[in-house]
C-alpha positions in Angstrom: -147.2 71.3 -1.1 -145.5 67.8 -1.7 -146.6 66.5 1.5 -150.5 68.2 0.1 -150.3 66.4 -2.9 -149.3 62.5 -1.1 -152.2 62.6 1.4 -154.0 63.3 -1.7 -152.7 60.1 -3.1 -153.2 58.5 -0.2 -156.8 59.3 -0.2 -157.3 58.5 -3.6 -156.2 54.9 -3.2 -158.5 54.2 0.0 -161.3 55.3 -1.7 -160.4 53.1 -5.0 -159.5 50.1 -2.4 -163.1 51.1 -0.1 -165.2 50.9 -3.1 -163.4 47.8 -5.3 -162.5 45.3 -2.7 -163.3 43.3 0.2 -159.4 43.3 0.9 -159.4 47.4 0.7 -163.1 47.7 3.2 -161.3 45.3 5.7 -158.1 47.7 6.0 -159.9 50.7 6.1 -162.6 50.3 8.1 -160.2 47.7 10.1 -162.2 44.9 12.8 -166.2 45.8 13.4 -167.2 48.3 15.4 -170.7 49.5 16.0 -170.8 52.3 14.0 -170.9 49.6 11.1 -174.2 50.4 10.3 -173.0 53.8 9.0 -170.4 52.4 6.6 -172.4 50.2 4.4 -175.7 50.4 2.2 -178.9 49.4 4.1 -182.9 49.0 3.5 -185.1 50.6 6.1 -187.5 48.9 8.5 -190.2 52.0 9.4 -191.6 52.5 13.1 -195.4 52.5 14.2 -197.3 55.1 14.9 -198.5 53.8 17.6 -195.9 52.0 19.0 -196.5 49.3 22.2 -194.4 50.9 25.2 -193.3 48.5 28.2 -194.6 49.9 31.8 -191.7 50.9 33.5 -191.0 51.7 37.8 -189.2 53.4 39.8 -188.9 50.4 42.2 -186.9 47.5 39.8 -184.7 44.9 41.5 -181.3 45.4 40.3 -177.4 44.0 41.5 -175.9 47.1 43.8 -172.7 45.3 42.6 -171.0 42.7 40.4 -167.9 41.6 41.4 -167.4 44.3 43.8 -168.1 47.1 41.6 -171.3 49.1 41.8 -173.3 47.9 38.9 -173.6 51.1 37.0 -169.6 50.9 36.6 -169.2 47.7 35.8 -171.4 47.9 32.6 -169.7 51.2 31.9 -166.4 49.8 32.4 -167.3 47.0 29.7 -168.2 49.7 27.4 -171.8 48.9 27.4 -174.0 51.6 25.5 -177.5 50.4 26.8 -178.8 47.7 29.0 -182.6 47.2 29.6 -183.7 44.8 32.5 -187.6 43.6 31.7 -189.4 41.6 34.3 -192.8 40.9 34.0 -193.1 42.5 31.0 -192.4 46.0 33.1 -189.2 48.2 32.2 -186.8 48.2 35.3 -183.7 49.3 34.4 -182.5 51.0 31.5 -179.3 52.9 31.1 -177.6 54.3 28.3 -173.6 55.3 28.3 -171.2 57.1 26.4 -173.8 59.2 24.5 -175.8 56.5 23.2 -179.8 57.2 24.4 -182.7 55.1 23.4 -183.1 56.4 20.2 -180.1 55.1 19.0 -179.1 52.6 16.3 -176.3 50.0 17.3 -175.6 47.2 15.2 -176.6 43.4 16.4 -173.7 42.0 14.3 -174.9 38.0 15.2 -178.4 38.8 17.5 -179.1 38.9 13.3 -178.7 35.2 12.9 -181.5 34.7 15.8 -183.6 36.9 13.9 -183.2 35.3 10.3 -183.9 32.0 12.4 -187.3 33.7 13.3 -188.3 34.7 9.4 -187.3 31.1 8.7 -190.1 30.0 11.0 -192.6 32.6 9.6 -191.8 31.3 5.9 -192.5 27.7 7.3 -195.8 29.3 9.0 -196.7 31.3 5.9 -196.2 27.6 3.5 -193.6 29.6 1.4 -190.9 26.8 2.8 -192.5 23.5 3.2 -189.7 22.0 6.5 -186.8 22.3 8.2 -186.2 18.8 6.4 -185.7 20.2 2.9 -182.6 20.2 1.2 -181.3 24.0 0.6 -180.7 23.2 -2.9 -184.5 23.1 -3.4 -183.8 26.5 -2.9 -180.1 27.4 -4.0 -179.7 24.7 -6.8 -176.4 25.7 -8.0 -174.8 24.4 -4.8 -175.9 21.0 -5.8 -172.6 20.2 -7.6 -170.4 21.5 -4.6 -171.6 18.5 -2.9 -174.8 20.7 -1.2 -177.5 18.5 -2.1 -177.8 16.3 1.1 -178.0 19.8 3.5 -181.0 20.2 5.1 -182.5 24.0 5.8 -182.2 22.2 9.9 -178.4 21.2 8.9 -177.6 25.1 8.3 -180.0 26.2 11.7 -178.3 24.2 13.8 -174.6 24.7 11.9 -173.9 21.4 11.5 -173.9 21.5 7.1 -170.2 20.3 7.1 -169.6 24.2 5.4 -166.2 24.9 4.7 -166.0 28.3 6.1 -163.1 30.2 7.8 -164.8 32.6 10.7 -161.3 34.6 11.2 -162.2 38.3 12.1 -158.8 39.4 11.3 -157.4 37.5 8.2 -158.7 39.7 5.2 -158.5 36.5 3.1 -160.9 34.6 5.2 -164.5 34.1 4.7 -165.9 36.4 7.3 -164.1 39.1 5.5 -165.3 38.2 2.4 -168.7 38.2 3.5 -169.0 41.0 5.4 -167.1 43.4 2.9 -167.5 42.0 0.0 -169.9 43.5 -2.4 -171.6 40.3 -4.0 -173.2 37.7 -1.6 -174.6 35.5 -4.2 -171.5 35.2 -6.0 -169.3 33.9 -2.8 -172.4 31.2 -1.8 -171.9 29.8 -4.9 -168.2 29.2 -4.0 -168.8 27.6 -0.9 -168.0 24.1 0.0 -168.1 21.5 1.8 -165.7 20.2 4.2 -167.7 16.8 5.9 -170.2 15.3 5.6 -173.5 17.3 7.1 -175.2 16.4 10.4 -172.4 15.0 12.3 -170.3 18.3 14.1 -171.7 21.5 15.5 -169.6 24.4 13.4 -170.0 27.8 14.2 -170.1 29.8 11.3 -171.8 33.1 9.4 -171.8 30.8 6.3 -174.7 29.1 7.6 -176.6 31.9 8.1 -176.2 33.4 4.9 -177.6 30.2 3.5 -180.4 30.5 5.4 -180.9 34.6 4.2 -180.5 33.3 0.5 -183.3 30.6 1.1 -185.3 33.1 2.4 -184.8 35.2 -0.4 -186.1 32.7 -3.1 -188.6 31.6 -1.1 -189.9 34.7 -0.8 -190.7 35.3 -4.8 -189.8 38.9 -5.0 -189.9 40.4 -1.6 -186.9 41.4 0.2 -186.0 40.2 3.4 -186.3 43.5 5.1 -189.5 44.0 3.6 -190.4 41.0 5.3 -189.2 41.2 9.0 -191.4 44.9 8.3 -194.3 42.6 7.7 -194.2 39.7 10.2 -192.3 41.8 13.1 -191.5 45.1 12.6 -195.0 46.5 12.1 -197.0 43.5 14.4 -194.1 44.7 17.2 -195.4 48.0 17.1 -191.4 48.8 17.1 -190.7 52.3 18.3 -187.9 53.3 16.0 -187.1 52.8 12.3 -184.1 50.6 12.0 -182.3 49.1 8.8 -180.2 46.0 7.9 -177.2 46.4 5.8 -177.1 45.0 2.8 -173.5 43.9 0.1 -174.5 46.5 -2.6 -177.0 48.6 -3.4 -178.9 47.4 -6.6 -180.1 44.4 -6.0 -178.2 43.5 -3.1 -179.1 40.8 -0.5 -179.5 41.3 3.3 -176.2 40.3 5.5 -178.6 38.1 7.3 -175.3 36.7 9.6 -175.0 40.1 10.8 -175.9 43.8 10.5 -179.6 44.3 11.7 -179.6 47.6 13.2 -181.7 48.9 15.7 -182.5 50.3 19.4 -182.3 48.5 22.6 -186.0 48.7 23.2 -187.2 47.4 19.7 -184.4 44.4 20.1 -186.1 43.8 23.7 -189.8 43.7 21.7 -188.5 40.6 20.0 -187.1 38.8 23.3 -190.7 39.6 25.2 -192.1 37.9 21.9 -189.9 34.6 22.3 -190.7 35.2 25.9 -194.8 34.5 25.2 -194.1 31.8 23.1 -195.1 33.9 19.6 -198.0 35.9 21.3 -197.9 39.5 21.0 -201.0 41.3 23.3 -203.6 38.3 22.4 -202.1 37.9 18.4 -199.8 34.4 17.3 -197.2 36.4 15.8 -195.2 33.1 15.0 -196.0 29.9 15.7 -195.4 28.4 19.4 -194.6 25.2 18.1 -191.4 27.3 15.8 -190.6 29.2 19.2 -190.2 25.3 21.3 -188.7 23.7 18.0 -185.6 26.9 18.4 -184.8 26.5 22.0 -185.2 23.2 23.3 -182.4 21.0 23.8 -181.7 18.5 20.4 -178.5 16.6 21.0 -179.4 15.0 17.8 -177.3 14.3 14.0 -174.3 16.4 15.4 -176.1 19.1 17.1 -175.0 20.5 20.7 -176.5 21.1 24.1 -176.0 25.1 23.9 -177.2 26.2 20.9 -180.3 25.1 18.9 -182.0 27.0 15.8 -179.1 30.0 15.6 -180.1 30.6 19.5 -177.7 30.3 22.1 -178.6 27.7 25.2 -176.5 29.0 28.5 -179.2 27.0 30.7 -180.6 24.2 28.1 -184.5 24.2 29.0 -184.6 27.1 31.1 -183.3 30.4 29.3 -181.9 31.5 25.5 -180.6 34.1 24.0 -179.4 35.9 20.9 -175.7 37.0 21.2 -173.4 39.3 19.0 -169.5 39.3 18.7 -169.2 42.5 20.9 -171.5 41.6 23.6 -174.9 42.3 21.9 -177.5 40.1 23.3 -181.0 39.9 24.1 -181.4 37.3 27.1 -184.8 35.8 27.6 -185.6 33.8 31.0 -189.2 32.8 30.3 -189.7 31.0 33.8 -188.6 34.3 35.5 -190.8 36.6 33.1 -187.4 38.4 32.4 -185.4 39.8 29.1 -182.2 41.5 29.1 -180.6 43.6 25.9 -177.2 44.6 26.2 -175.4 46.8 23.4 -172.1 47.3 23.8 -168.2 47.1 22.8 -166.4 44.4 24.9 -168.1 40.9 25.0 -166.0 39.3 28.3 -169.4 40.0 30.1 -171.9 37.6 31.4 -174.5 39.7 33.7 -177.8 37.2 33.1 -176.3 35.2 36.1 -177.4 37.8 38.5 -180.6 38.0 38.0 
C-alpha cells in the first residue's frame, strides 16, 4: 500500500514538473527522440486529394554494400526508419525498418530550419519581407535594446548574428532546452543576446532559426506559419500525408521553426525534388529560382562558411545540398545527378550520399 501511495507521488510530481517547466519536460522526456512529435502540441498541415506520386522500378541502382556490409544492414544497423533513393525524378529504393512504413510521421528536428529558410524566400517572393538586408528588428523591435538592431534577416540565415546562444542537448539550463521545452517562445527571444558583433563568425545555433520563425510570424499579419507552408508547399506539393509542426503551447503558440516539422519520408523527398528543379513543380514556379541559387551557392562572405549557406548544409559547395537533422534526418539533393535522398532515422554517424 505504501509503496501504492509513493509511485503515486511520484507521478503526481512529473506531471506538475511536465506541464510547469522546461527543467521538468527535459528530465522526463530526457534527450530527443523521434517520437517527439507525440509529446508536444502541434497544428496540422492536411494532404491532397490528389497527391503527385514519384514513378518508381523494379530496376534502381543501389550499393550491394557499404563498408563491407550488405546495404540493407547497414542502414538497419544505424537504426534508420526509412531511406528513399530518387533518381530522375523515379522512386528506386525505398525501405522502411523497425515498424516504421511510409505512412508514418517522424520528426525532422533541424531538416525544419531548411524549411523555414524556404517560407523566408516565399515571404520575400510574396513582398510580405522586403530583403535578406533588413534588420530583424524591423520585425522584432523589442530586440533593439539587446544590441539586435544591426542583424540582418541574412545575418540569422547564414548564423552569423553574433547570438549568444548555448546549443548543449544535455544541460537542462541551456538554451536548446529552453527552447525546445519551454512553453513561451516569444518570451525567451526577447532575452536573447548578443555575444559579437554580427557578420564576422559562422555559429551554429537553433537561436537563429527561431528568429527567423518569429519574423515570419509578423510578417505574416495574422497567419500562422503552418498555415503557410499549407499554402506555398504543402498543397502546391500535392503532399501525400497530413503532417504537423509542433508548436511551445497551445493558445497562441508559435511554430518551433528550429525543429519539430513532422512528416513522411516521401512528402520530405517532395521538397528536395522541388530544390532539385530550381522552384518548379510539374511546369509551376513554386518559389523563386533566383531564392533556390541565393540558399545554396557558396558565399564565403561577412563571416559566412564554405559548407553551409541559407540554413542548408554544403558537403560538396556548388554541386549538391542538403537539409540535415541531429539524429541523421536528411534530405540530400544532387541536382547534377537528378538524385535526392531522405533518410529518417536514430543514429546520425552515417554519411551514405558518397555512394551514389
Amino acid at each position: 500500500m505504501l509503496q501504492t501511495i509513493r509511485i503515486g507521488f511520484l507521478i503526481i510530481i512529473a506531471s506538475i514538473l511536465l506541464a510547469s517547466c522546461q527543467i521538468g519536460r527535459f528530465f522526463v522526456y530526457n534527450v530527443a527522440d523521434i517520437k517527439d512529435h507525440k509529446k508536444f502540441k502541434s497544428r496540422t498541415l492536411t494532404a491532397d486529394s490528389q497527391h503527385y506520386n514519384f514513378k518508381t522500378t523494379n530496376s534502381g541502382k543501389i550499393p550491394e554494400k557499404i563498408n563491407n556490409v550488405p546495404f540493407d544492414k547497414y542502414l538497419k544497423d544505424h537504426k534508420t526508419v526509412a531511406f528513399l533513393i530518387i533518381k530522375n525524378d523515379t522512386l528506386q529504393y525505398e525501405k522502411y525498418f523497425r515498424d516504421y512504413e511510409k505512412k508514418s510521421i517522424v520528426p525532422s528536428f533541424s531538416v525544419a530550419k531548411s524549411v523555414t529558410s524556404i517560407l523566408i524566400g516565399c515571404a520575400i517572393d510574396d513582398g510580405l519581407i522586403k530583403s535578406v538586408d533588413e534588420p530583424i528588428t524591423n520585425y522584432i523591435p523589442e530586440l533593439t535594446k539587446n544590441g539586435f538592431d544591426k542583424v540582418t534577416i541574412k545575418h540569422v540565415l547564414q548564423m552569423t548574428s553574433g547570438i549568444r546562444f548555448n546549443e548543449s542537448y544535455i544541460n537542462p539550463f541551456g538554451h536548446a532546452a529552453a527552447f525546445y521545452y519551454g512553453l513561451d517562445l516569444r518570451k525567451k527571444i526577447k532575452r536573447l543576446k548578443l555575444k559579437a558583433e554580427p557578420g564576422k563568425k559562422f555559429q551554429y545555433t537553433s537561436g537563429n532559426t527561431q528568429l527567423l520563425g518569429l519574423i515570419l510570424e509578423r510578417s505574416l499579419k495574422g497567419k500562422t506559419v503552418t498555415s503557410y507552408l499549407q499554402e506555398k508547399l504543402w498543397t502546391p506539393l500535392e503532399m501525400e500525408y497530413g503532417a504537423s509542426w509542433s508548436i511551445d503551447r497551445e493558445k497562441n503558440g508559435l511554430e518551433k521553426t528550429f525543429c519539430c516539422l513532422n512528416a513522411t519520408a516521401r512528402d520530405f523527398a517532395k521538397i528536395g525534388r522541388l530544390y532539385k528543379n530550381k522552384g518548379d513543380w510539374n511546369g509551376k514556379q513554386i518559389i523563386s529560382q533566383k531564392w533556390i541559387e541565393e540558399s545554396t551557392k557558396l558565399d564565403t562572405t561577412d563571416g559566412s562558411v564554405d559548407y553551409y549557406q541559407y540554413q542548408w548544409w554544403l558537403p560538396t559547395p556548388n554541386e549538391d545540398f542538403m537539409a540535415k537533422g541531429i539524429l541523421g534526418q536528411f534530405i540530400y539533393v544532387n541536382p547534377s545527378k537528378d538524385l535526392v535522398i531522405v533518410r529518417l532515422g536514430k543514429n546520425k554517424k552515417m554519411r551514405v550520399f558518397n555512394f551514389f
